[in-house]
C-alpha positions as CSV (number, residue, x, y, z in Angstrom):
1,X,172.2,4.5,81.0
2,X,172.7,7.9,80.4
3,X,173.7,7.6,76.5
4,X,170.6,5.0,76.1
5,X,168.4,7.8,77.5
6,X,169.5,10.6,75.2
7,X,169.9,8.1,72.2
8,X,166.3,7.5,73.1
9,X,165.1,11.1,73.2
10,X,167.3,12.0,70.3
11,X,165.5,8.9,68.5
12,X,161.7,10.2,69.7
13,X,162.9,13.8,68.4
14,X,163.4,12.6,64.9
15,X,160.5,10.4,65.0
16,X,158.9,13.7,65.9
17,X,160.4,15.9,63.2
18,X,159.5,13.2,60.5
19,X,155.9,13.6,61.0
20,X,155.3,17.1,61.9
21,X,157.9,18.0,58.7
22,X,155.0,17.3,56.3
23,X,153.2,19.7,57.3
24,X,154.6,23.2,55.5
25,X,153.8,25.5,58.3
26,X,156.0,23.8,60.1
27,X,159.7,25.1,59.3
28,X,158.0,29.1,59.5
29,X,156.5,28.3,62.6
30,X,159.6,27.6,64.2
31,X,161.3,30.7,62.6
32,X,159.0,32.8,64.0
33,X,158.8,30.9,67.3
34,X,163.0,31.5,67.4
35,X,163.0,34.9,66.3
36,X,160.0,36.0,68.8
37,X,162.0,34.3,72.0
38,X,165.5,35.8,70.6
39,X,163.9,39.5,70.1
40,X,162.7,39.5,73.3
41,X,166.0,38.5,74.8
42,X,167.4,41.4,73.1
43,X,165.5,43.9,73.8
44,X,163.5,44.4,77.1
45,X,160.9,46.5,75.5
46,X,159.7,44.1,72.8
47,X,157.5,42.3,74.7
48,X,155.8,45.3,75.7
49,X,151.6,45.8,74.8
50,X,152.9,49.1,72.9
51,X,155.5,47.2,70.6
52,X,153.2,44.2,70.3
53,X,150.2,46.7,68.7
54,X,152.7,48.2,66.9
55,X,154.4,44.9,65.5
56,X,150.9,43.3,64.7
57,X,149.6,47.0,63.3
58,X,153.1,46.8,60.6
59,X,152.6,43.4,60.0
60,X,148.6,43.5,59.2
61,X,149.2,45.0,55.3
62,X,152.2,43.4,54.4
63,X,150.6,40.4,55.4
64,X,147.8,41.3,53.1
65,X,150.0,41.8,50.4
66,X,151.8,38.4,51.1
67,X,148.5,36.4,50.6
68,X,147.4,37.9,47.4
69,X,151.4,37.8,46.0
70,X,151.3,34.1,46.9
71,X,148.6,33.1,45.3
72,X,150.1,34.6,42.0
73,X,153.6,32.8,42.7
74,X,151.7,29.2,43.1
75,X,150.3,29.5,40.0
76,X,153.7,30.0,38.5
77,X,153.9,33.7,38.1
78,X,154.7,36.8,39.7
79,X,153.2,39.7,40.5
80,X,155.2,43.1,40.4
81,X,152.2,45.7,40.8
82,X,151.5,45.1,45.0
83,X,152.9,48.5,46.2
84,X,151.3,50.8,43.5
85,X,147.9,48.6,44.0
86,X,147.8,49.3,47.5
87,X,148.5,52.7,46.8
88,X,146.2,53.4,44.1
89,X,143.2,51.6,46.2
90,X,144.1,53.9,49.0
91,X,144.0,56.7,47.0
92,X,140.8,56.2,45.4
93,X,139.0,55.8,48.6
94,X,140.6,58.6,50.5
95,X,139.6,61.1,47.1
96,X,135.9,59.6,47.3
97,X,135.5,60.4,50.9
98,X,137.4,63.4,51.2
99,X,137.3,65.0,47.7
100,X,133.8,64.1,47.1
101,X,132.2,63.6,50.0
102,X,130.8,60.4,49.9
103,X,130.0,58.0,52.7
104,X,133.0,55.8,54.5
105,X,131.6,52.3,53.1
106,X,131.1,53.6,49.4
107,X,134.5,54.9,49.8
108,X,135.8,51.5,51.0
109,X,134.0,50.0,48.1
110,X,135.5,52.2,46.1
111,X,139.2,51.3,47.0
112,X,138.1,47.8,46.7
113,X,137.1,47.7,43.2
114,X,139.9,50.0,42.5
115,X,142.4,46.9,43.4
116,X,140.0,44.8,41.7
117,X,139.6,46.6,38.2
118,X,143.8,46.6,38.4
119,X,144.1,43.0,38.9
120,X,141.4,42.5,36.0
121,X,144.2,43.8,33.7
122,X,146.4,42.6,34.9
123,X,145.4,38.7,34.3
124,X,144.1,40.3,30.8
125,X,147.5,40.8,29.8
126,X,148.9,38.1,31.1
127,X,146.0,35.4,29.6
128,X,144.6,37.5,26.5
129,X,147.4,39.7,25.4
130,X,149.9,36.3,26.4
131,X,152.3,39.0,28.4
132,X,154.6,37.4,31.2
133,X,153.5,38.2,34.6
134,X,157.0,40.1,35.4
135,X,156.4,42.2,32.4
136,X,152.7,42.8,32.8
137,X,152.7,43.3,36.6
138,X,155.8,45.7,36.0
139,X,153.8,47.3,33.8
140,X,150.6,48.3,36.2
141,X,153.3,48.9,38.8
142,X,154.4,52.3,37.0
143,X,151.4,53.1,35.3
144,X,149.3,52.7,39.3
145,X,152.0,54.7,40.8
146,X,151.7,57.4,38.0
147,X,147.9,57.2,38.6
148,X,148.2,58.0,42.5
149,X,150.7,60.6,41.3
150,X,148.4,62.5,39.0
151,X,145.1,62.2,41.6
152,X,147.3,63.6,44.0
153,X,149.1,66.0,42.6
154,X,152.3,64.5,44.3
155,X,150.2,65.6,47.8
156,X,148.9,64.0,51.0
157,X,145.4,63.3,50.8
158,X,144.3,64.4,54.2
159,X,141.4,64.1,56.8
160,X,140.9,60.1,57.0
161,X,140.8,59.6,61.1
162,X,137.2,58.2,59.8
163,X,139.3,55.0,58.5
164,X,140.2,54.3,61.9
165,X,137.6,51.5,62.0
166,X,140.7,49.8,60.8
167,X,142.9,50.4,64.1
168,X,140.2,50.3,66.9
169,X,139.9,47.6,69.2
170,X,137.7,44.3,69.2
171,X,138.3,41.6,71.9
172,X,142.1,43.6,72.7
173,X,143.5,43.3,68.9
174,X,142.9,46.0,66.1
175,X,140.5,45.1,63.8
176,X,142.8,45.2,61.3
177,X,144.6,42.5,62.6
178,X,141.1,40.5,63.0
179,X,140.6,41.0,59.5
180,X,144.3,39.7,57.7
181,X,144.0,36.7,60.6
182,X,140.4,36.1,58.8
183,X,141.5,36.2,55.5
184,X,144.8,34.3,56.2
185,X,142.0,31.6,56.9
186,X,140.0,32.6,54.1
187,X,143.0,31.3,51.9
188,X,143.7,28.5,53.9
189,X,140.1,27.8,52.8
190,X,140.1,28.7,49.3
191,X,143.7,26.7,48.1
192,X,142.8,23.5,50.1
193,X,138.9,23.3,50.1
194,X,137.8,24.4,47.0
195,X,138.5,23.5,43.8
196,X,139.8,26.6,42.6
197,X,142.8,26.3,45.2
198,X,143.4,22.5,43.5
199,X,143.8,24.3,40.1
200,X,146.2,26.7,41.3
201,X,148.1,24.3,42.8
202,X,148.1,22.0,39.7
203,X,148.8,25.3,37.0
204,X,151.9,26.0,39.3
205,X,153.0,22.3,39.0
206,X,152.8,21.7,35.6
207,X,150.5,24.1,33.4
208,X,150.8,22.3,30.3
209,X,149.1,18.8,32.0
210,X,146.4,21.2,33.8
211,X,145.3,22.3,30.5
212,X,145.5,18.6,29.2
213,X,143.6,17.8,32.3
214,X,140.3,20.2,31.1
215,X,141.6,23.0,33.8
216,X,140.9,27.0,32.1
217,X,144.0,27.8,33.3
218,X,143.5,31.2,31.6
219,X,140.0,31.9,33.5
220,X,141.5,30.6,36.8
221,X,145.0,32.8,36.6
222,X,142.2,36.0,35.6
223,X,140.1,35.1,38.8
224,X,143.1,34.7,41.3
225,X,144.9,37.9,39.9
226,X,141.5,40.4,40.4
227,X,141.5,38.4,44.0
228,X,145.2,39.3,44.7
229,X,144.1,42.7,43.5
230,X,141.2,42.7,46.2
231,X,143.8,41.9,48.8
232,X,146.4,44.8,47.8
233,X,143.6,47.1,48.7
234,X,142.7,45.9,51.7
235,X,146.1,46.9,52.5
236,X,145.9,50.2,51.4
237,X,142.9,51.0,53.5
238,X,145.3,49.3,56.1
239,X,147.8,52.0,55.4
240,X,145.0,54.7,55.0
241,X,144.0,53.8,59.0
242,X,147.0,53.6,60.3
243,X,148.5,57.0,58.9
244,X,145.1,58.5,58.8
245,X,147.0,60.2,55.0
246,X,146.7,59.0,51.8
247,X,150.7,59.7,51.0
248,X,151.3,59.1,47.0
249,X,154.2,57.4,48.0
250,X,153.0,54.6,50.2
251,X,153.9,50.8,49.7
252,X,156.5,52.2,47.7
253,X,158.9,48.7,47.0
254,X,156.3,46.8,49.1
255,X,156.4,44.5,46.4
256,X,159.4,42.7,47.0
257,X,158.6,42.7,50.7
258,X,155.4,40.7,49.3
259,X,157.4,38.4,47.2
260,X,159.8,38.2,50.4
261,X,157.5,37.1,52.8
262,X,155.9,34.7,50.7
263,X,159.5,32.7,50.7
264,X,160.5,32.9,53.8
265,X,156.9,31.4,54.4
266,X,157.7,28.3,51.9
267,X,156.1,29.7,49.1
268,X,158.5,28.0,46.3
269,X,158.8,30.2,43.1
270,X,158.7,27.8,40.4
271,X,155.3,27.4,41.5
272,X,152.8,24.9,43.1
273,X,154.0,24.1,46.4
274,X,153.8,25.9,49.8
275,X,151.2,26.3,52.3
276,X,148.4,28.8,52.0
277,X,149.1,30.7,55.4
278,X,152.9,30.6,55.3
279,X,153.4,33.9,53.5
280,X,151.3,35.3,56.8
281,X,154.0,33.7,58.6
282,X,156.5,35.5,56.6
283,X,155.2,38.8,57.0
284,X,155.2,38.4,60.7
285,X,158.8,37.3,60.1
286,X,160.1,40.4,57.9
287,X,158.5,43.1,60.0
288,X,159.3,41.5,63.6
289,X,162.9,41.5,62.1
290,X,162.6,45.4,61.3
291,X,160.7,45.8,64.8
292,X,163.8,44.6,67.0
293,X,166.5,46.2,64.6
294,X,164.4,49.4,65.5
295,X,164.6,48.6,69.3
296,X,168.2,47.9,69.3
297,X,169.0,50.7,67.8
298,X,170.5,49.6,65.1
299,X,171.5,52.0,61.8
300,X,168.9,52.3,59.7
301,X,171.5,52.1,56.4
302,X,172.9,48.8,58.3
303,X,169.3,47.6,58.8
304,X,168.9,46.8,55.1
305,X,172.3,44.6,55.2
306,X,171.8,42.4,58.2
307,X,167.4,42.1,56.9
308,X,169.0,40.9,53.7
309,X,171.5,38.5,55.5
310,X,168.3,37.4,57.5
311,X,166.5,36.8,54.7
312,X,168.9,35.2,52.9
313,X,169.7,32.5,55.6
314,X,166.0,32.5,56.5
315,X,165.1,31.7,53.0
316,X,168.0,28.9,52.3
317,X,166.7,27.1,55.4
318,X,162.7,27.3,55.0
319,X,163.2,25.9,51.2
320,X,166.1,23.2,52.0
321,X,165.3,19.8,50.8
322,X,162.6,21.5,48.1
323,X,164.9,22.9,45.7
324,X,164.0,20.5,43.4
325,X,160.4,19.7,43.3
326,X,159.4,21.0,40.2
């Protein structure tokens, strides 16, 4: 009786597992759901409210960064220029409010179109000038960094506590963290309701039959890239509360965090498949990884080699079965 009862539950388990696998959240969700239980078994002071803020506070930008980066990656490219974006957008606003006096929402706006301008030229060199994404995105990674470096002089831009907006509480969460869990369902929104989200799906799949099909894949790769660009400043106005300093060297190799997190959230690389809030996932993933590494005191050189094992296993397991789609 005993073997018919477990072959039964095992049975009901896999009945289960067939139809909640098609959904692509899925396989993250557990991640995080293992890693969450296993840090705080670790480490008695992750579940803490302090370490919470602080894990949601870390995770709020990246997770920013994740969503724009992802968007680029389904349409089957890559985008390079996250980290100097952020930075640049950052920069911007904390020179317009500090350096010139101006109010806190022109200065916001300001950071804003900053990211957007730079995502502008970026899908110009990528759709216009026919550029490939790595090299174009690699491109407005130096040049952004050498912008923030020349506004600032290689200095802290100081005085921002008025960006704390950003970090105060609304219903017991930063608003910060408010504002990447609306967005995360603003793109949830925008790649399975409308119809731009369908055509970034189908240039990632196979851009030479969206074209056939009638899709501007050249307008639609120009409108997601100055959106991405929109998101990587919202990060660095993230940063900008959070530090209450405009450092020139914020978001410095954020980038691959970005491309990182959009992976371990089933974002495939070659392109048009992976769910639209995964790389939020992800993010959550990476920097609750870092979080209980921190708590368990754990070398910070020997931090890199066991989040790169991490990622690596993560990653093989999260795109198992979907090597092969494209």
């Amino acid at each position: 009786m005993g073997r018919v009862g477990t072959g039964s539950l095992g049975e009901a388990l896999r009945v289960l597992w067939g139809k909640l696998g098609v959904y692509e959240e899925v396989k993250p969700l557990i991640a995080v759901v293992g890693l969450f239980v296993a840090s705080a078994v670790l480490s008695p002071y992750f579940l803490t409210p302090y370490n919470q803020r602080i894990l949601l506070l870390q995770t709020a930008p990246l997770a920013m960064l994740a969503l724009g980066e992802s968007m680029i990656i389904l349409m089957g490219s890559i985008d390079l220029s996250p980290g100097s974006t952020m930075a640049l957008a950052g920069t911007v606003a904390a020179i317009v409010y500090t350096g010139y006096g101006f109010s806190l929402p022109l200065a916001i706006a300001s950071g804003l179109a900053t990211g957007m301008l730079i995502g502008f030229i970026n899908g110009l060199l990528v759709t216009r000038a026919k550029i490939p994404s790595f090299v174009a995105t690699l491109a407005a990674l130096v040049a952004g960094r050498g912008m923030v470096l020349i506004l600032t002089g290689g200095q802290p831009v100081v005085g921002l506590a008025a960006f704390k907006v950003f970090t105060d509480e609304y219903l017991l969460l930063p608003n910060m963290v408010w504002v990447f869990i609306l967005f995360t369902l603003l793109n949830l929104f925008l790649l399975k309701r409308t119809s731009l989200g369908l055509k970034v799906y189908a240039i990632g799949g196979n851009e030479e039959a969206a074209r056939y099909s009638g899709i501007g894949a050249d307008n639609v790769k120009l409108s997601v890239f100055m959106l991405a660009g929109f998101y990587y400043a919202i990060a660095g106005l993230m940063m900008n509360a959070r530090l209450e300093v405009a450092y020139p060297w914020t978001g410095w190799g954020y980038e691959l965090d970005a491309i990182a997190s959009s992976v371990l959230g089933g974002i495939q690389l070659t392109g048009g498949v992976g769910s639209p809030i995964g790389p939020a996932l992800g993010a959550y993933m990476l920097t609750l990884i870092t979080n209980i590494l921190v708590l368990l005191g754990v070398s910070p050189y020997v931090q890199w080699v066991v989040k790169g094992a991490v990622l690596a296993v993560a990653a093989t397991a999260l795109t198992r079965g979907l090597r092969y789609v494209k």
